[in-house]
N, C-alpha and C positions, 0 to 999 in steps of 0.2 A: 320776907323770909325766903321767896322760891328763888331771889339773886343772891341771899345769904348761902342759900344751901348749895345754891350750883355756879357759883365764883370759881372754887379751884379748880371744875372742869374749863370753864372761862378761861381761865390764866390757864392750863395747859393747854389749853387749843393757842391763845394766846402767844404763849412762848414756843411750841411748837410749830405756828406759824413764821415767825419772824425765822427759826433755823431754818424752815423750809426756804425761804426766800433766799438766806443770806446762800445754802449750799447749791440752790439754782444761779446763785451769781459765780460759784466756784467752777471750775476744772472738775469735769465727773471724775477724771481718772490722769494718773501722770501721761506724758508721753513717752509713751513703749516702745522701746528701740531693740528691733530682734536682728541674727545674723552675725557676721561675721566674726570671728573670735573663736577662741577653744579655751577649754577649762586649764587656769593655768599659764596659758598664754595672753599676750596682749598683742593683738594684729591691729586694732584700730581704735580700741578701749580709752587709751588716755587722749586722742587725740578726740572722740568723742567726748570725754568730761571736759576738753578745755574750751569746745564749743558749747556744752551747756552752761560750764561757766559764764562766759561770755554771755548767752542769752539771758541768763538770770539775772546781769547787771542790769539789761534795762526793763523785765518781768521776775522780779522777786517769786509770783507766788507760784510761778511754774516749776512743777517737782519732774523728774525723769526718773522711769523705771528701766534699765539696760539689761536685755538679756542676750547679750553675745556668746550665744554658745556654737554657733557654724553657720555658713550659707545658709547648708539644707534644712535648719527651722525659720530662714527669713521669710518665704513668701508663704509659708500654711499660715505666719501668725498674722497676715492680714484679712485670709480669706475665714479664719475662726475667732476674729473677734479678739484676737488676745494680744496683739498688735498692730502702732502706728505706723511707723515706719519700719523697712527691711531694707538692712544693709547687704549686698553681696559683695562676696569676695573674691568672687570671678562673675563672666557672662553667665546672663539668665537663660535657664535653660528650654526649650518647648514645652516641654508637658508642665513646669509651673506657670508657665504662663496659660494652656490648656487647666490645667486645674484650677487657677483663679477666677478664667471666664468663665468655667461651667459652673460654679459656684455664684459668682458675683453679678453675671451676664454682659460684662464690659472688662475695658482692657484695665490692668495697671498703669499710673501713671510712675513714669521712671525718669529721675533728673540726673548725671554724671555730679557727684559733689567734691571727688577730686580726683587727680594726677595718680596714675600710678607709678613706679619706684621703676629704676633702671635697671635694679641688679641686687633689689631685698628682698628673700625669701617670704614669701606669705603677706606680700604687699606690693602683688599684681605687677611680679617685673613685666617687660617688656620682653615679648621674645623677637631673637635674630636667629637668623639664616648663615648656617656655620659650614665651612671647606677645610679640606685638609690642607696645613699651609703649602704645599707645594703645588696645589691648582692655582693653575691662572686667570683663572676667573675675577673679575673686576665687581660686577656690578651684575643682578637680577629686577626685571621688572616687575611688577603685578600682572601682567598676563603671561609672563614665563612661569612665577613663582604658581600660578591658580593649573596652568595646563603641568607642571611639574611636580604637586602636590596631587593634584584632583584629577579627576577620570572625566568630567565633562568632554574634553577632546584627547586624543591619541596620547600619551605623556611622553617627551622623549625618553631618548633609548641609550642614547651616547651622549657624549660631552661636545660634541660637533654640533648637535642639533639647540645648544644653548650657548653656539658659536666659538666655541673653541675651535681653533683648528692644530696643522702639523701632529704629530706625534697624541694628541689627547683629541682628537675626532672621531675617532671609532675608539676610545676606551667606553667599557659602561659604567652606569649613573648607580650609586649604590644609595640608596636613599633613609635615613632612619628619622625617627620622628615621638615624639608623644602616642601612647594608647590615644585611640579618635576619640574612644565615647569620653575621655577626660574633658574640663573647660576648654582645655587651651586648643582639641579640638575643634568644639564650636565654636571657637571663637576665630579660627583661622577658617570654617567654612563658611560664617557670615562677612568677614573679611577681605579673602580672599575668593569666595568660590560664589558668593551671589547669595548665596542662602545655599547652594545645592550640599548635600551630604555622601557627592562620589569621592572615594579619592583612591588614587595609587595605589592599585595593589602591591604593586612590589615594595611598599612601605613596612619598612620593619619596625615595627611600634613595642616598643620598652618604656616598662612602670617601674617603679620602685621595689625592693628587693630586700630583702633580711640577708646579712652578711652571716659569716657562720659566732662571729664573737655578739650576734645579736643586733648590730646596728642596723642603720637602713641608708642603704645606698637610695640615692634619687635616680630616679629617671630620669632628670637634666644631665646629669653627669654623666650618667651610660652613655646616653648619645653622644657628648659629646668625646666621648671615652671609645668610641665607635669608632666617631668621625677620624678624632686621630690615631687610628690605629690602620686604617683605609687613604690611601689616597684618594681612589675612584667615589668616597664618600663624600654626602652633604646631607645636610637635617639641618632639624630646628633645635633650641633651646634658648639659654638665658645666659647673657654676660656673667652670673651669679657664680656658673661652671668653669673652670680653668681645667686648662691642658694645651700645653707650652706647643701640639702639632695640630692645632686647629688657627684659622680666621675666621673673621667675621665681614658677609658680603654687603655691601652696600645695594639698600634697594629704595626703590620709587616708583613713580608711575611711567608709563611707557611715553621713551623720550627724556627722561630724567626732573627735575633732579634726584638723583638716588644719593642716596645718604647713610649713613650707619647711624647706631644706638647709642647717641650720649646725652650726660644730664642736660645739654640746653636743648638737644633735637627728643625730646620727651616734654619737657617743661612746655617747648610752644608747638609740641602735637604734630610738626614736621613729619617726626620718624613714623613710617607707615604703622608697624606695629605696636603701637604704643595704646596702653589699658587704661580705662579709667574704672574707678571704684560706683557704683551706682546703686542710689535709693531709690526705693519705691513706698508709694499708698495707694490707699484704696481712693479714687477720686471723686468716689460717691459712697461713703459708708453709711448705713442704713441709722444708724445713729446720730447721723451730722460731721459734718466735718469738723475737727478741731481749726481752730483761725491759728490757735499756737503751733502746730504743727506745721502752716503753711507758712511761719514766722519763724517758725526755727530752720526750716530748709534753706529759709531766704536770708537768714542769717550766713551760715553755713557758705552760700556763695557770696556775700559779701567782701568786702575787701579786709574787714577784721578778720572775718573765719578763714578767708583763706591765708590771712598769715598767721595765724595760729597755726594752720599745716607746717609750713615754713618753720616756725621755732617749733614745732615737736620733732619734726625732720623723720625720717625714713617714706613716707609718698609727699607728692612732687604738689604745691599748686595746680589750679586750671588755672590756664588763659584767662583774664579780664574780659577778653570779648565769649567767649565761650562759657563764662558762668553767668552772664546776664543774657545769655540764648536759653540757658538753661532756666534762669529763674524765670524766663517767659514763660516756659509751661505751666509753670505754680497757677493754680485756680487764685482768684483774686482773695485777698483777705484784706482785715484792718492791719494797716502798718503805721505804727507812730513817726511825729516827727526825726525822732533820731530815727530809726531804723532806718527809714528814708536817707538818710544824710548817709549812712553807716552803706547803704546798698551802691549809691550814687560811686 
């Protein structure tokens, strides 16, 4: 009678146990993809579903929750738990990375998962180093362009002292540029200046602008809207900007080769200022690490994922040797046969 009477609790412990086990054999939670993107736009969205695609062919039961709403929710949603991965859409800036170690007590780990674009808006072009065409200037090093941008050393003052001579030796350097505190300046002072954050005062820094019919001029264009408007001008921006009285300078490192910005001196990382896009996670989440997450990254650099970049088209592949430098940093996880074949 007393197994007669307490069976159904039986069987629900019973059946409650086996769900218990089977949901400990599941994925607690999808992998959470935060970052880049805006409401409305697709910056990097499709070409994210066609690598989860992809990864789903050879793990069916892994689901993805994508929440690309901008950089600036990718690194909080590792350090709050409410995301795996964080995409940016430009360089990571100090104080998120300051904010994740005072939270987490260790660093971010961050892999490059591709190529930034030559000349596509909102898909990390490349920025070059732009002249009024009527300068004769050939070619800028990295230690002219670091002392010609940045305040570490004296910066020149004329066009002589970045070797010009005759007639343009004593004109002076008019200089314009991006707002600093934007990406594109941190990312030209860990580039260019060492890490240091001095630069040129006599830099004229223009942002983007509301026209009076309401549009918004960019601050690529200004500059280069500057530039040719100035012969004694030079600044940065993006192929992306046209205006028929600018060039564009060739640079490299001291002694050459200097080189300009095109689709193949971007694809194989030649061209000095060339972007790549980069994810991060938490390398120790207090949860455990997902294995899926270190298999879908590892996807991603594979040689499917990266031609999947390729046929979505607007950012560029990485390097073959450059995406298996990357996938070295991935913490070890289980990788199946095909994956294996799929990375090789």
């Amino acid at each position: 009678m007393k197994l007669s009477r307490f069976s159904p609790c039986l069987a629900m412990l019973t059946v409650f146990s086996v769900f218990a086990c089977a949901s400990a054999q599941q994925p607690q939670h999808p992998i959470r993809i935060w970052g880049h993107g805006a409401l409305g736009h697709d910056y990097i969205e499709s070409l994210v579903r066609k690598w989860e695609d992809g990864y789903k062919q050879l793990h069916p039961n892994v689901t993805f929750d994508n929440q690309l709403h901008g950089t600036a929710s990718a690194m909080g949603s590792l350090w709050t738990d409410t995301g795996d991965i964080a995409i940016m859409g430009r360089e990571i800036w100090p104080v998120e990375i300051e904010a994740f170690r005072d939270v987490r007590h260790h660093m971010p780990l961050g892999v490059d998962i591709v190529t930034g674009s030559l000349d596509i808006r909102n898909k990390d072009f490349a920025l070059v180093v732009f002249t009024h065409k009527d300068n004769p200037l050939q070619h800028l090093s990295v230690p002219q362009l670091a002392r010609l941008f940045g305040a570490d050393a004296p910066p020149p003052q004329t066009w002589g002292e970045l070797g010009l001579t005759g007639e343009w030796a004593k004109r002076p350097i008019h200089l314009y540029g991006f707002e600093i505190h934007r990406g594109f300046g941190y990312y030209m002072e860990q580039t260019l200046f060492h890490g240091s954050s001095k630069w040129n005062p006599a830099l004229v820094e223009l942002g983007d602008i509301k026209q009076p019919d309401g549009s918004l001029l960019d601050a690529g264009q200004r500059i280069v809207d500057a530039i040719g408007a100035d012969p004694d001008a030079i600044g940065y921006s993006s192929l992306l900007y046209k205006n028929p009285n600018i060039r564009p300078i060739a640079i490299g490192p001291r002694g050459g080769p200097y080189l300009q910005a095109t689709h193949a001196t971007i694809a194989d990382h030649s061209y000095l200022l060339t972007r790549s896009i980069t994810a991060f996670i938490d390398p120790a989440p207090a949860a455990g690490l997902n294995p899926d997450v270190i298999g879908f990254l590892r996807y991603i650099l594979s040689p499917a994922g990266q031609k999947a970049v390729e046929e979505d088209g607007g950012y560029t592949p990485i390097p073959p040797a450059l995406a298996r430098k990357q996938a070295a940093k991935l913490p070890s996880a289980t990788t199946s046969h095909h994956e294996k074949t799929l990375i090789k």
